[in-house]
N, C-alpha and C positions, 0 to 999 in steps of 0.2 A: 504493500500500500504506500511506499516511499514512491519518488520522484515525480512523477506528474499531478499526481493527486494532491501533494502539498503536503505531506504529511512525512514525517521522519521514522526511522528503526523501531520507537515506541507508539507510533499512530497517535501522536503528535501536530498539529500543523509548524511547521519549521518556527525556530527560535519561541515560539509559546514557552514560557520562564513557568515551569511545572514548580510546585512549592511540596516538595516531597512530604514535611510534615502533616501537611492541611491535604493534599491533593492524592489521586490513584491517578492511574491513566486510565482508558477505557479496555485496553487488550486486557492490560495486569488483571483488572475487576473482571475480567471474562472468566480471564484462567482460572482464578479463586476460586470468581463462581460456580463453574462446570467443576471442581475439586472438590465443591463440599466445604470450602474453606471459608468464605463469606458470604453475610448477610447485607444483599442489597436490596435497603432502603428509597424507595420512591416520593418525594418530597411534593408532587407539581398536585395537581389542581385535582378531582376527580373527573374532570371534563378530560383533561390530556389524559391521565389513567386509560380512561374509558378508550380514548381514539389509539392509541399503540401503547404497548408497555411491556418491556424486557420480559419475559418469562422468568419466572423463579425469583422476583420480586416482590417487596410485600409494600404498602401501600400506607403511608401518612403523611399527608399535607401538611404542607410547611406552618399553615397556618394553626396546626393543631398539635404540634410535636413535642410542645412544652408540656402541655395534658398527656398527650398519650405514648411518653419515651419509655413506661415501666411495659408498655405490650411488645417492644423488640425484642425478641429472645433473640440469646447469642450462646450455638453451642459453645463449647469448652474449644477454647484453642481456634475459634472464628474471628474473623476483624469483621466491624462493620464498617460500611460506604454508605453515601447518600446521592442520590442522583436528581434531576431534573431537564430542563430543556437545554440549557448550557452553562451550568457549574453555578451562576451565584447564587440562586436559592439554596442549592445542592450546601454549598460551603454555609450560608449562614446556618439553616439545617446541623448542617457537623460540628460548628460551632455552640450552638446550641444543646446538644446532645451530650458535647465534653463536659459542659458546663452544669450537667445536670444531678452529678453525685453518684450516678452510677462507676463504680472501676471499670467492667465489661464497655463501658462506651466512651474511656477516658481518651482513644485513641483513632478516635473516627474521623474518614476521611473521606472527602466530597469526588468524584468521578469528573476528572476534568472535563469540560465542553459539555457534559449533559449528555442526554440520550442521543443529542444531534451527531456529537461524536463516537459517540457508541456506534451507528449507524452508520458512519463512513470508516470507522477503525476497526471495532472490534467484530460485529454482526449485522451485516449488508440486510440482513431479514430481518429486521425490526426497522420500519418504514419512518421517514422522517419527515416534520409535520414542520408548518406554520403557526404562527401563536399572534395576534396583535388583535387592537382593539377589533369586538366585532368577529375576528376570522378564527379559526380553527378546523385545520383540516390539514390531511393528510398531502405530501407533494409529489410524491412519486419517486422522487433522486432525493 
């Protein structure tokens, strides 16, 4: 997925200044996830939910995650991730989640670019969508 596509060795788009502590990439959170090794967290809206969403994903709204951070389970020896449309909800999310007393979620980390990057890095089959006033709906590429 490097060279024309814009994207670097980690499915990256070139020079994107990735913040390892705060950040995953989209491949890395694949790999986990197909491992059994982490728990990804869906932050966006129930409307985007509803229009595409990662499999093997569990589902709480940014808007609700301070209420409901105690319904995360995280097996033994899981990380968790958060994700959304392209990373900032994702991060305030993870942010919020470190912040919340749990040890199990002292160390969580937002999916860089969002699902949008998911969809050109990590999993071409999980379809990527449009989000603005008004609009929501799927695009095809």
């Amino acid at each position: 997925m490097s060279g024309a596509s814009g994207l670097d060795d980690r499915g990256l788009p070139r020079g994107y200044p990735l913040k390892p502590e705060y950040e995953i990439s989209p491949r890395h959170a694949k790999e986990l996830l197909d491992a059994g090794k982490l728990v990804l967290v869906d932050v966006r809206t129930g409307e985007e939910w509803d229009l595409v969403h990662v499999p093997g994903t569990s589902h709480v709204a940014l808007s609700e995650i301070e209420k409901r951070f105690d319904e995360i389970e995280v097996p033994e020896g899981a990380m968790v991730a958060t994700l959304c449309h392209h990373g900032v909800r994702s991060l305030k999310a993870a942010l919020a989640l470190r912040a919340c007393g749990r040890p199990e979620l002292a160390q969580v980390k937002s999916v860089a670019g969002g699902i949008d990057l998911w969809s050109l890095a990590a999993d071409p089959s999980v379809p990527r969508y449009e989000r603005g006033p008004g609009v929501l709906r799927v695009t095809g590429t």
